[in-house]
N, CA, C and O of each residue as an XYZ file, in Angstrom:
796
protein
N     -25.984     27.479     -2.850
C     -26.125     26.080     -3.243
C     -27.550     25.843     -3.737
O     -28.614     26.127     -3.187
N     -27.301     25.231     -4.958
C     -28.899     24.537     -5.380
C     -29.693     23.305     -5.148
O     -28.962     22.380     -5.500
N     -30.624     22.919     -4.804
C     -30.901     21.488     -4.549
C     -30.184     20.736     -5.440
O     -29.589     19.747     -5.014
N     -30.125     21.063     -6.750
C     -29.559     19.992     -7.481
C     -27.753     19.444     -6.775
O     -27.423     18.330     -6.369
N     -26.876     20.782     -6.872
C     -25.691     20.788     -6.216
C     -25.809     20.013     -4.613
O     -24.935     19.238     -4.225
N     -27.026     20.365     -3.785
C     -27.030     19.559     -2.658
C     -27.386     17.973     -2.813
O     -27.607     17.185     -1.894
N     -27.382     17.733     -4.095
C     -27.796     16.008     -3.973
C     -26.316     15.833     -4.523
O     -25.718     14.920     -3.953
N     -25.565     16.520     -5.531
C     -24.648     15.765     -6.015
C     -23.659     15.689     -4.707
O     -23.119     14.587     -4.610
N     -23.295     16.665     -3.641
C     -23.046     16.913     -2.665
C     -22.819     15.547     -1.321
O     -21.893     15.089     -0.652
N     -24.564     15.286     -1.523
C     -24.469     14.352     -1.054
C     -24.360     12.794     -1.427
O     -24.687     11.881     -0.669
N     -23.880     12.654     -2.637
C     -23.383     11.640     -3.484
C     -22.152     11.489     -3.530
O     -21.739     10.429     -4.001
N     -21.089     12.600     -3.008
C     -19.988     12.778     -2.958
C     -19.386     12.143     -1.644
O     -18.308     11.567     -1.491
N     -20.461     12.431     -0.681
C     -20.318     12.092      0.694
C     -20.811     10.918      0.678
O     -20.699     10.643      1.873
N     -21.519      9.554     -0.043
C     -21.578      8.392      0.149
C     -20.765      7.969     -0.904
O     -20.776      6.745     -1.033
N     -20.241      8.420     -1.497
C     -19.139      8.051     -2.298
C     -17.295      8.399     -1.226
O     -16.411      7.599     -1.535
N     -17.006      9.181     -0.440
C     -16.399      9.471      0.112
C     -16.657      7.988      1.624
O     -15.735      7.322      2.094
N     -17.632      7.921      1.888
C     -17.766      6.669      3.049
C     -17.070      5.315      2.400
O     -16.088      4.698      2.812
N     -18.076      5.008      1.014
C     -17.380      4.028      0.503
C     -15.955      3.433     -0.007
O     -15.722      2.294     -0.411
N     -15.005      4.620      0.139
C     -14.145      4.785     -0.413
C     -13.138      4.936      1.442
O     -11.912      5.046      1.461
N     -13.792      4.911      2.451
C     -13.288      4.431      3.672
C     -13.377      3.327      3.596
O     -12.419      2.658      3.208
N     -14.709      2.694      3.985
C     -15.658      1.690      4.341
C     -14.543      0.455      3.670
O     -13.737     -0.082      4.429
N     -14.601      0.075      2.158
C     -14.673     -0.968      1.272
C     -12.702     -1.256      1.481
O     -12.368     -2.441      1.457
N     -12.056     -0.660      1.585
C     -10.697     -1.468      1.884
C     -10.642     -1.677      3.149
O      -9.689     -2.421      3.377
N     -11.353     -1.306      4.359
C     -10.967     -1.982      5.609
C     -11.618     -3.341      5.311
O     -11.069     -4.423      5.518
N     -12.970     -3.150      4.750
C     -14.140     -4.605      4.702
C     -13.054     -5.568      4.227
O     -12.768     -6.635      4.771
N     -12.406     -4.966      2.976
C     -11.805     -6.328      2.386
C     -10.619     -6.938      2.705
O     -10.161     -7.983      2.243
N     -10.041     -6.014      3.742
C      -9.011     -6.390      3.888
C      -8.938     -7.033      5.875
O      -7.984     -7.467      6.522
N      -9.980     -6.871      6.156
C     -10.608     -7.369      7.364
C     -10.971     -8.983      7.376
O     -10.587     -9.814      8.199
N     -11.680     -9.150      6.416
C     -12.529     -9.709      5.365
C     -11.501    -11.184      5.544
O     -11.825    -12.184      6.185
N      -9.998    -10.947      4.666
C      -8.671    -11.101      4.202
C      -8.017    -12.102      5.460
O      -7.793    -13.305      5.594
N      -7.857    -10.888      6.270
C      -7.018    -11.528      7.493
C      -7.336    -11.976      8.591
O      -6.624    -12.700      9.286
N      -8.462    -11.581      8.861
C      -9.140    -11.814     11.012
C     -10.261    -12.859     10.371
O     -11.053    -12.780      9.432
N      -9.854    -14.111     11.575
C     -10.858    -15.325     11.699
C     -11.826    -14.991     12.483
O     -11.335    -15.066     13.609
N     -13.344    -14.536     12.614
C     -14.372    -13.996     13.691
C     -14.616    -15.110     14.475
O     -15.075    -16.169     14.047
N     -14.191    -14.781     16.077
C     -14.496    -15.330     17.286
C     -15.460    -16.100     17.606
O     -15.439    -17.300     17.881
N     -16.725    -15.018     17.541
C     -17.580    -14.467     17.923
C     -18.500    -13.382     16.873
O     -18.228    -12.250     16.475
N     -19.590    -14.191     16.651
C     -20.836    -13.877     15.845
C     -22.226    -13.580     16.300
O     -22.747    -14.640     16.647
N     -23.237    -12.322     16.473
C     -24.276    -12.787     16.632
C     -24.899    -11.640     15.244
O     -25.621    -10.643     15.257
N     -24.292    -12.292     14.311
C     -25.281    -11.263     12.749
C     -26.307    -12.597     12.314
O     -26.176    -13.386     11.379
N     -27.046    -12.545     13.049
C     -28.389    -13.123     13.014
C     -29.784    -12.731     12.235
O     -29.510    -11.849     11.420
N     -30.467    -12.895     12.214
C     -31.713    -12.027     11.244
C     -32.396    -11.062     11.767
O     -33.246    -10.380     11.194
N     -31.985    -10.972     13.037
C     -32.414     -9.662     13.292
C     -31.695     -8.867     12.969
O     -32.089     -7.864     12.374
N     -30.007     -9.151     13.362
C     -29.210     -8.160     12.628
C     -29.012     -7.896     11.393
O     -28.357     -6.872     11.199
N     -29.513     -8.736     10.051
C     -29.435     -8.403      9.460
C     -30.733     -7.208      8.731
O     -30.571     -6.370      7.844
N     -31.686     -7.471      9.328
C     -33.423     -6.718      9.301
C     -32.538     -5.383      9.386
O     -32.400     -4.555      8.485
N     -31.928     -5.352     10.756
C     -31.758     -4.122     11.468
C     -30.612     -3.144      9.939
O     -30.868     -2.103      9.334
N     -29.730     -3.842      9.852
C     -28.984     -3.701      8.610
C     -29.375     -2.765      7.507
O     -29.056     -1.596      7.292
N     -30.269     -3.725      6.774
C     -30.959     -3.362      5.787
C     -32.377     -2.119      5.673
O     -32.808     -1.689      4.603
N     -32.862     -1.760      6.945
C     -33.330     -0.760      7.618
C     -32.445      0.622      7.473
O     -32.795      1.763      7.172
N     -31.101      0.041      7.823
C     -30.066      1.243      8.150
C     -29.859      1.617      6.758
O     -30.293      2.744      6.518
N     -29.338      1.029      5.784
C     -29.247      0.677      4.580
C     -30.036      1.746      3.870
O     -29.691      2.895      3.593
N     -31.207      1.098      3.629
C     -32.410      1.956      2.963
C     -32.580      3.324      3.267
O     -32.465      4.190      2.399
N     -32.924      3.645      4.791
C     -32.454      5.212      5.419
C     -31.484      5.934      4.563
O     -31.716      6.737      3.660
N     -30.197      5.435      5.080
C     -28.931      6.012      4.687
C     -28.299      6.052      3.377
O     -27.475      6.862      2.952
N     -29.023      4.652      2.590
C     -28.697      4.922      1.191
C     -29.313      4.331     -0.009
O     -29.101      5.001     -1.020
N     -29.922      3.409     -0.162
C     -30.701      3.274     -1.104
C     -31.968      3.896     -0.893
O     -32.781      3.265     -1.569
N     -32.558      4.875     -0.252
C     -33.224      5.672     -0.614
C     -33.016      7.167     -1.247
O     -33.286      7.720     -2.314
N     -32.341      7.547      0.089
C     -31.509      9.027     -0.591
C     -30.955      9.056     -1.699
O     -31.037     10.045     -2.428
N     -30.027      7.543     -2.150
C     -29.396      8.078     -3.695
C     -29.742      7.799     -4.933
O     -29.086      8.160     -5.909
N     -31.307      6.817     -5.008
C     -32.630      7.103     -5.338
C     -32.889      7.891     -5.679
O     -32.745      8.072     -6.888
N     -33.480      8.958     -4.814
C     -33.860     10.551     -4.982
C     -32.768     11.355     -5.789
O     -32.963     12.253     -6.608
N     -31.957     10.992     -5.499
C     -31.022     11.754     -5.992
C     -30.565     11.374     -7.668
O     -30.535     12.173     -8.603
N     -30.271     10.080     -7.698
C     -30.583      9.972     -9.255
C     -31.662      9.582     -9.782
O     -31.520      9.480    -11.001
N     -32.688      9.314     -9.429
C     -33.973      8.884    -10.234
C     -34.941     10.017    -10.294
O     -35.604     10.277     -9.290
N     -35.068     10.665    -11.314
C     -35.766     11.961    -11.990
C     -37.034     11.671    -11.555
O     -37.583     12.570    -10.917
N     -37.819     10.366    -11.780
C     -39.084     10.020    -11.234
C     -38.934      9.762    -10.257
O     -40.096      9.887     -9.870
N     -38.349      9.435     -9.334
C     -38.609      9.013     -7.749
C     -38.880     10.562     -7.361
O     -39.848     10.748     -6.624
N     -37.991     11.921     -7.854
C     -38.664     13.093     -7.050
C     -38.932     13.649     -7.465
O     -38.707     14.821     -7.165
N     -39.883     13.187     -8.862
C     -41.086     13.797     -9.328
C     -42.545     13.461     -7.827
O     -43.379     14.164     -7.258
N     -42.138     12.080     -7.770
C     -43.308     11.189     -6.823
C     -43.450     11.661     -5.813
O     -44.534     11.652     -5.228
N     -42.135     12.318     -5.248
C     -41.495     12.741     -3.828
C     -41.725     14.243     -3.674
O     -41.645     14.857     -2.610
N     -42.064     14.834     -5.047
C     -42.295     16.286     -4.870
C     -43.209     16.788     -4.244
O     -43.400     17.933     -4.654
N     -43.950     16.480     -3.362
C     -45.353     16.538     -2.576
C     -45.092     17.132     -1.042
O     -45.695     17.962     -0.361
N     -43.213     15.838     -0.692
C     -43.033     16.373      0.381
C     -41.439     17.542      0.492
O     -40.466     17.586      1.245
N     -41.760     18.087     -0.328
C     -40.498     19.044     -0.621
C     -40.866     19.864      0.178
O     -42.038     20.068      0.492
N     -39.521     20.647      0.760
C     -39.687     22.080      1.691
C     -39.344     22.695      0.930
O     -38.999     22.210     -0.147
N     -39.289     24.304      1.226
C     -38.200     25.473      0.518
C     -36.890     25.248      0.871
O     -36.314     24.957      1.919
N     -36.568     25.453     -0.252
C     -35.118     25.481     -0.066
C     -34.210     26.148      0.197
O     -34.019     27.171     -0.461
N     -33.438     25.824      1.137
C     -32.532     26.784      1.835
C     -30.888     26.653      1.558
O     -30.349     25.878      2.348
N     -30.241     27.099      0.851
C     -28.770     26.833      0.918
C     -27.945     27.016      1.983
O     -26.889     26.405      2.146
N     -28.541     28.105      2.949
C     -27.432     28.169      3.737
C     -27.693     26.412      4.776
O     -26.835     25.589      5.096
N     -28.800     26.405      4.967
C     -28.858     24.966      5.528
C     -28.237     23.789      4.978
O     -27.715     22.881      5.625
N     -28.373     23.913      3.313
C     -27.554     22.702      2.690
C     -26.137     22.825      3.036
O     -25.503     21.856      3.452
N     -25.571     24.098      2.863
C     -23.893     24.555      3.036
C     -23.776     23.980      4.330
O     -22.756     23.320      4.533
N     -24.913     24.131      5.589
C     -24.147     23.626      6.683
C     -24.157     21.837      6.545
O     -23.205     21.083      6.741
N     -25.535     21.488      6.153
C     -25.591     19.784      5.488
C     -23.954     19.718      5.245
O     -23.353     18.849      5.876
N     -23.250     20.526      4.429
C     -21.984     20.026      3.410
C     -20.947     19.980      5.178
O     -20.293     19.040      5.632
N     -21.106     20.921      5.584
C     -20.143     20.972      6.555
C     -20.380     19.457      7.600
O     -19.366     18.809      7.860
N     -21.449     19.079      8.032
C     -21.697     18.163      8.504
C     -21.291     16.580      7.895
O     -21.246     15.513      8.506
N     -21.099     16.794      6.875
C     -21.042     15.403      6.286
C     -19.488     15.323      6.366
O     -18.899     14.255      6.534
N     -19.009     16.248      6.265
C     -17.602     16.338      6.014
C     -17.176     16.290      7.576
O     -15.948     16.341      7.491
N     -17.490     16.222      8.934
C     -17.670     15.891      9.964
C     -17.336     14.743      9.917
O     -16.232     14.218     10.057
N     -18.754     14.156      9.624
C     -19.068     12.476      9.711
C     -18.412     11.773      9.205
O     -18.273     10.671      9.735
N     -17.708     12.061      7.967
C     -16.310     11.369      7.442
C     -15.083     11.599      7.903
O     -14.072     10.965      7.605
N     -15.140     12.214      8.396
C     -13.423     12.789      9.349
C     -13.726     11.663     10.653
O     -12.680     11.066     10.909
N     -14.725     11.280     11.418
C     -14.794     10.911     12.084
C     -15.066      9.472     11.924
O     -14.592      8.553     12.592
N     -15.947      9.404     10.887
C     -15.879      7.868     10.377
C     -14.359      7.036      9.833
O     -14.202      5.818      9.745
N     -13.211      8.271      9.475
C     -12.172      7.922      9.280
C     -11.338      7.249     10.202
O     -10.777      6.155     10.151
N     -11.392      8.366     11.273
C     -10.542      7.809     12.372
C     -11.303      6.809     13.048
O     -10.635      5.783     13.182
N     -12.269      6.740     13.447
C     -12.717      5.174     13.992
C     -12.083      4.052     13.423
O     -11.417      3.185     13.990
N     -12.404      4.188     12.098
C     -11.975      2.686     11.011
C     -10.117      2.948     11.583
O      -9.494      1.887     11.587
N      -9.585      3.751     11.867
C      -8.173      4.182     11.776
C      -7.968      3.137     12.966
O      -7.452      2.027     12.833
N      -8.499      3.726     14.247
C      -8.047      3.239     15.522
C      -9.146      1.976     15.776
O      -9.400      1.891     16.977
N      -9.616      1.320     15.242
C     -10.526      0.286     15.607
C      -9.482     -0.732     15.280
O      -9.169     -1.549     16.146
N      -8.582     -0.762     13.403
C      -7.882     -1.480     12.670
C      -8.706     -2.757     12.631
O      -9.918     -2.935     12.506
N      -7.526     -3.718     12.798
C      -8.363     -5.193     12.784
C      -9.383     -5.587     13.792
O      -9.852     -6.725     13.834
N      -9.643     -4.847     14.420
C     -11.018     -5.429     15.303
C     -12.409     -4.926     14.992
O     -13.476     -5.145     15.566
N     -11.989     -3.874     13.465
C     -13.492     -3.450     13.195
C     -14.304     -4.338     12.387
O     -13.939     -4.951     11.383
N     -15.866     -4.338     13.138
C     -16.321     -5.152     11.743
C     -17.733     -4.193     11.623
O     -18.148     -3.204     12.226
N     -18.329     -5.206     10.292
C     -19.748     -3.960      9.787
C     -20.893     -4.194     10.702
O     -21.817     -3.399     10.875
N     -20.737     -5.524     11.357
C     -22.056     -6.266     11.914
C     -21.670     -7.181     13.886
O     -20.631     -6.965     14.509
N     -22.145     -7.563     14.097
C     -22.035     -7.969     15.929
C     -21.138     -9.026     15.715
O     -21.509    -10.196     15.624
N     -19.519     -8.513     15.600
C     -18.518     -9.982     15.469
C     -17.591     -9.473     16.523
O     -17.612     -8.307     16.916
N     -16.697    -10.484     17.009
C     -15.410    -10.085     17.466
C     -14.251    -11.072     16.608
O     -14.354    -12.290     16.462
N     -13.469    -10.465     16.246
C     -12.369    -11.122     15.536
C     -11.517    -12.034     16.461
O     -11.693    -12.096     17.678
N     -10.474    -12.815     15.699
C      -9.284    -13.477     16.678
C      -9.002    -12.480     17.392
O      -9.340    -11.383     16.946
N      -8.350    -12.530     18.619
C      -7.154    -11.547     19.118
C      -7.992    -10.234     19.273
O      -7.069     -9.422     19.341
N      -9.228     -9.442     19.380
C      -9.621     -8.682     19.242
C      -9.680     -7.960     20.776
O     -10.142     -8.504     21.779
N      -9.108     -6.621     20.710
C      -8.847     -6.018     21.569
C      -9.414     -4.826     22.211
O      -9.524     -4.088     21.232
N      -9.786     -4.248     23.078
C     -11.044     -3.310     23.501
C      -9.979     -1.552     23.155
O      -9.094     -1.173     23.922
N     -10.282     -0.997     22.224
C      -9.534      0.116     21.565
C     -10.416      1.077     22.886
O     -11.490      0.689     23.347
N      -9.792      2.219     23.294
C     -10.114      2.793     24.623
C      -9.344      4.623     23.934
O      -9.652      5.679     24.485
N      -8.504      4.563     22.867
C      -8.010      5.688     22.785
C      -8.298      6.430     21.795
O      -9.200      5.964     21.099
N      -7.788      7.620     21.388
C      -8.281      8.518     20.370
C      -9.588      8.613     20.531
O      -9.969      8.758     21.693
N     -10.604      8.562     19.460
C     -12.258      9.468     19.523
C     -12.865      8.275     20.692
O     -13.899      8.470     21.330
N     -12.088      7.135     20.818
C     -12.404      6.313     21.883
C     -12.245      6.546     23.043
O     -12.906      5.822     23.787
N     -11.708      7.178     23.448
C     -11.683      7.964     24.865
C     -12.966      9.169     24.912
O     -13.137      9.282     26.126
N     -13.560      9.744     24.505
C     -14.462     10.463     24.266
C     -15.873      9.773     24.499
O     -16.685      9.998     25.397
N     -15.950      8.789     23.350
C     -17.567      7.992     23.297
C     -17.009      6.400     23.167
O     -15.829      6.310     22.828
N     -17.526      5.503     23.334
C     -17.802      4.088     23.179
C     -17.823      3.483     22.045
O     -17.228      2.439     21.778
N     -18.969      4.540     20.866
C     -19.364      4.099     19.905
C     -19.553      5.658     18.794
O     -20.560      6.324     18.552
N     -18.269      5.798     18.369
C     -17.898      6.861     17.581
C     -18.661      6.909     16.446
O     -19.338      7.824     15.976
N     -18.346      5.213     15.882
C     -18.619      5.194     14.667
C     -20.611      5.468     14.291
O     -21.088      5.599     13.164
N     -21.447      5.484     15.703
C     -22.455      4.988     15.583
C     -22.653      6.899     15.280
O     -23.307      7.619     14.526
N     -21.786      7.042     16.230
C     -22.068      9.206     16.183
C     -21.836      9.123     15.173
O     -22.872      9.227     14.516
N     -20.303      8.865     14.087
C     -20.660      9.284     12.258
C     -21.591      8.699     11.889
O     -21.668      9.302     10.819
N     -22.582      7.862     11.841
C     -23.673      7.416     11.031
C     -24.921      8.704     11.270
O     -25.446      9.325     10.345
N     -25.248      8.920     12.907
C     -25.694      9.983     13.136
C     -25.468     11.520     12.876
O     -26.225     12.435     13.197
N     -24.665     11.574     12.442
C     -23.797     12.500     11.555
C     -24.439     12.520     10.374
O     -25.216     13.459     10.201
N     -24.308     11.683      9.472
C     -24.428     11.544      7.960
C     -26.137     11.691      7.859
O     -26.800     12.417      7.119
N     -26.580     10.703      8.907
C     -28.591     11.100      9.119
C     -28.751     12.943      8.948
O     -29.527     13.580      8.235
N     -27.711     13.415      9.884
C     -28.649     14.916      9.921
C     -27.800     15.709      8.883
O     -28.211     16.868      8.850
N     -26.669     15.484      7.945
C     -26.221     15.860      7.193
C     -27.155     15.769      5.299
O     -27.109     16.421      4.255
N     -27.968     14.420      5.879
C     -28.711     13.970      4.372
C     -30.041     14.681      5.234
O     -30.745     14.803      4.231
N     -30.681     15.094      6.054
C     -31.683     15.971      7.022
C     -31.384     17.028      5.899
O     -32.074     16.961      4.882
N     -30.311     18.104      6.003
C     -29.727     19.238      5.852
C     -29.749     19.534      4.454
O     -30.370     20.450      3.914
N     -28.960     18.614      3.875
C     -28.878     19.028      2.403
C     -30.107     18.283      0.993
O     -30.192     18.595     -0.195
N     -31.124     16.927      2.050
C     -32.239     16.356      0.926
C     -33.429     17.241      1.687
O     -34.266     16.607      2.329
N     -33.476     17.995      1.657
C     -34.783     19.341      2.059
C     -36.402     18.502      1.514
O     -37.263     19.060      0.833
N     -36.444     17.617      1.835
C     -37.748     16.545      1.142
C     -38.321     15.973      2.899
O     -37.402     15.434      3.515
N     -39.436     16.037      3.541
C     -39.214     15.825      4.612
C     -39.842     13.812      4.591
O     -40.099     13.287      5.674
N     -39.969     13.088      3.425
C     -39.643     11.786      3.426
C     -38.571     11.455      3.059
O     -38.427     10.234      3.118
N     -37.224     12.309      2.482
C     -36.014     11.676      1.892
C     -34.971     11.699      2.837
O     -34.192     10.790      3.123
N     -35.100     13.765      3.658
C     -34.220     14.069      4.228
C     -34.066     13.045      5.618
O     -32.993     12.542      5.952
N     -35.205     12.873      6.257
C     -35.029     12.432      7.690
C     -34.905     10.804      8.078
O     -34.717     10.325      9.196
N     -35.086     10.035      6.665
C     -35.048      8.514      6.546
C     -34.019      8.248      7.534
O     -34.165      7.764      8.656
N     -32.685      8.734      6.808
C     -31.802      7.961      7.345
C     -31.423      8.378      8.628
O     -30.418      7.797      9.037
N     -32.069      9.470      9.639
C     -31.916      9.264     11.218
C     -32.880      8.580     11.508
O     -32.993      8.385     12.719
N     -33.851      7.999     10.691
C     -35.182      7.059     11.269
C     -34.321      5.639     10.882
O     -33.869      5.141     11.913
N     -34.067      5.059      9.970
C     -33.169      3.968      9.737
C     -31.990      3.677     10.874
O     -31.710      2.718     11.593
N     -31.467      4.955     10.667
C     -30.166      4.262     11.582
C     -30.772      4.314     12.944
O     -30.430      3.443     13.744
N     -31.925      5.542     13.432
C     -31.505      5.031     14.862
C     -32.652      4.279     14.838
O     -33.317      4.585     15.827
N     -33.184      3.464     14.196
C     -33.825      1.947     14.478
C     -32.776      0.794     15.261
O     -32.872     -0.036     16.164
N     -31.339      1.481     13.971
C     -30.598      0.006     13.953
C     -29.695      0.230     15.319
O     -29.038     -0.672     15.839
N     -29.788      1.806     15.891
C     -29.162      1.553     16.802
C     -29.948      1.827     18.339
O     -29.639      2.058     19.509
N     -30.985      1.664     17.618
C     -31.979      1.813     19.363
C     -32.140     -0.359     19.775
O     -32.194     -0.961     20.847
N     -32.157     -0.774     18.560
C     -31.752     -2.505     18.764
C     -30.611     -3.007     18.727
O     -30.270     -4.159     18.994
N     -30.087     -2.251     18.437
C     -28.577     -3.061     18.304
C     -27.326     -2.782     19.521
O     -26.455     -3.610     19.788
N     -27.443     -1.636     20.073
C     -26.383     -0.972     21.077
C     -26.735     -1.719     21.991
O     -25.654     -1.689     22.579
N     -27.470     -2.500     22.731
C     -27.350     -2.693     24.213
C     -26.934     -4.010     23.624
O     -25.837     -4.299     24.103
N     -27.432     -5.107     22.624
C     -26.430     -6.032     22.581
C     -25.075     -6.497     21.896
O     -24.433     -7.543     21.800
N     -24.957     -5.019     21.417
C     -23.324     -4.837     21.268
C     -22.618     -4.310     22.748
O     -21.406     -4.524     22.774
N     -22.966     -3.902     23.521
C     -22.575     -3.517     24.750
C     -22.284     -4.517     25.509
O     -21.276     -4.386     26.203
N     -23.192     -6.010     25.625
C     -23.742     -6.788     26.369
C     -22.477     -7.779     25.832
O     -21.791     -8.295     26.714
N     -22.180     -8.033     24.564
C     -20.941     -8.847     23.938
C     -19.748     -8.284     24.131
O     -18.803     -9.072     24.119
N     -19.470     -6.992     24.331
C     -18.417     -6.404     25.196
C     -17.827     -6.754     26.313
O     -16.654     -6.966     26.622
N     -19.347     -6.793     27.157
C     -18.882     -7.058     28.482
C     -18.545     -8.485     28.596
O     -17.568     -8.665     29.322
N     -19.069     -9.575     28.088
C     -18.822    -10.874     28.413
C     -17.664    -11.262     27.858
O     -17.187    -12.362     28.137
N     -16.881    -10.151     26.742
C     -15.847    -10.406     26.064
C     -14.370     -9.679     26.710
O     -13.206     -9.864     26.354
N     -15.097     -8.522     28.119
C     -13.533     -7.836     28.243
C     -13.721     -7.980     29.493
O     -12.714     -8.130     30.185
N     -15.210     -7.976     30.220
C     -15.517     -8.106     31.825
C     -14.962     -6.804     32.002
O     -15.002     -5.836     31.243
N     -14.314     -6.966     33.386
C     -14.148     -5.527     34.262
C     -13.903     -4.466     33.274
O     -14.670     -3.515     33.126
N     -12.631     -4.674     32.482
C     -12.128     -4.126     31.838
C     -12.965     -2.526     30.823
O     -12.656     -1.374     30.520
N     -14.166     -3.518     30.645
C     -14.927     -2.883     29.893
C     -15.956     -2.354     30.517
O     -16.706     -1.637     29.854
N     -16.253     -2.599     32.034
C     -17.479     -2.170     32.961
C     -16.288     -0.964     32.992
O     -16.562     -0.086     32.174
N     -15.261     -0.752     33.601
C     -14.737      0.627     33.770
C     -14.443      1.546     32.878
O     -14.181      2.733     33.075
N     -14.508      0.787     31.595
C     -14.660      2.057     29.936
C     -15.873      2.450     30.593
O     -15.877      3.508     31.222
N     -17.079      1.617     30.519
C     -18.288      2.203     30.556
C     -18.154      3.078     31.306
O     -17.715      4.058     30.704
N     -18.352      3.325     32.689
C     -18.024      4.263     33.521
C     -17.483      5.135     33.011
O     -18.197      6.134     33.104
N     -16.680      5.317     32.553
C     -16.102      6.912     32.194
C     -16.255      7.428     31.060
O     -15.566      8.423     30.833
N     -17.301      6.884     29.849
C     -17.215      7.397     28.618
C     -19.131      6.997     28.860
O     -19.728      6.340     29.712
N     -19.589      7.777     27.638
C     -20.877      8.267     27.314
C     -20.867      6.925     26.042
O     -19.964      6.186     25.648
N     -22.309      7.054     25.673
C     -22.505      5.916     24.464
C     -22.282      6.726     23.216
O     -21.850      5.980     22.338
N     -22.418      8.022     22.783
C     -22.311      8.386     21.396
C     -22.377      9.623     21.636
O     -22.365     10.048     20.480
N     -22.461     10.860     22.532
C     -22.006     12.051     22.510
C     -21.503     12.023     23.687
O     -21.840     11.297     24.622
N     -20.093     13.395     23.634
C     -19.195     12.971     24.975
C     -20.160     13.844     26.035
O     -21.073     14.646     25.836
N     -19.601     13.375     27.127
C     -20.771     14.069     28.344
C     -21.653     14.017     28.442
O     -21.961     14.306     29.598
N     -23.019     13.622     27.443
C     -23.938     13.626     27.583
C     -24.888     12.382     27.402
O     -25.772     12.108     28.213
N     -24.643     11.705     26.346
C     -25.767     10.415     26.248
C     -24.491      9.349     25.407
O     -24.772      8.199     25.071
């Protein structure tokens, strides 16, 4: 693999998210009245943080000839077999970003909501972790790590996202609990926050 092939690579793979992502949004969007809101300005800061990390920077670099001319300063050597595993990783993070959006259905949203009728999903990659979807984002961070070999392009987006999720998880946790009570103190108990068994 060539750097060049590892950016289109990874253009494929934010083109592959969006192409999850954009019919649940709209069709979420469509049907569920939100409960319960706290996408406030911090959440949205936190957002747009994640954002930039994960994608308007990387795909930047990736199509703007001058952005990594500018950026060529912090280039590593390049390694394919590392990008090949980048490819394997991303393709992870979308298998897994799939099924979340799969088994979440109408109770998923992009930002701190709970829909009408919204129900505490406990099965599939949900029996494992709490917050699956937060592991594919962490996924896609060390997958754009792997295959943007630039050490300001590659590592943005695990600095972005886990901004958004070193502020954002305890009061998505915290709207859980006031929203399922016991129910959801005993998920906690038996499941991890974003890798199984361990953290």
């Amino acid at each position: 693999m060539s750097p060049h092939l590892a950016q289109i690579v990874f253009l494929i793979g934010v083109f592959g998210w969006g192409a999850i992502r954009i019919p649940h949004e709209i069709k979420n969007k469509r049907k569920n009245r939100i409960e319960v809101s706290q996408a406030d300005r911090q959440e949205r800061a936190l957002l747009l943080i994640s954002l930039t990390g994960l994608g308007i920077l990387p795909i930047a670099y990736c199509l703007a000839p001058t952005l990594r001319r500018l950026l060529a300063f912090a280039d590593l050597p390049f390694s394919p077999v590392i990008a090949w595993l980048g490819a394997l990783v991303f393709v992870g993070a979308l298998a897994l970003f799939l099924a979340t959006h799969r088994q979440l259905g109408r109770n998923w949203s992009q930002t701190l909501e709970l829909r009408e009728g919204h129900t505490l999903v406990t099965h599939g990659v949900y029996r494992l972790v709490r917050h699956p979807m937060y592991t594919a984002f962490f996924l896609w961070g060390l997958a754009q790590l792997l295959l943007l070999q630039n050490w300001v392009v590659g590592p943005a987006g695990l600095i972005g996202f886990g901004i958004l999720y070193a502020f954002r998880v305890g009061r998505e946790e915290r709207m859980m609990h006031e929203a399922f009570g016991a129910e959801y103190a005993v998920y906690v108990t038996r499941t991890k926050r974003i890798i199984p068994f361990v953290h």
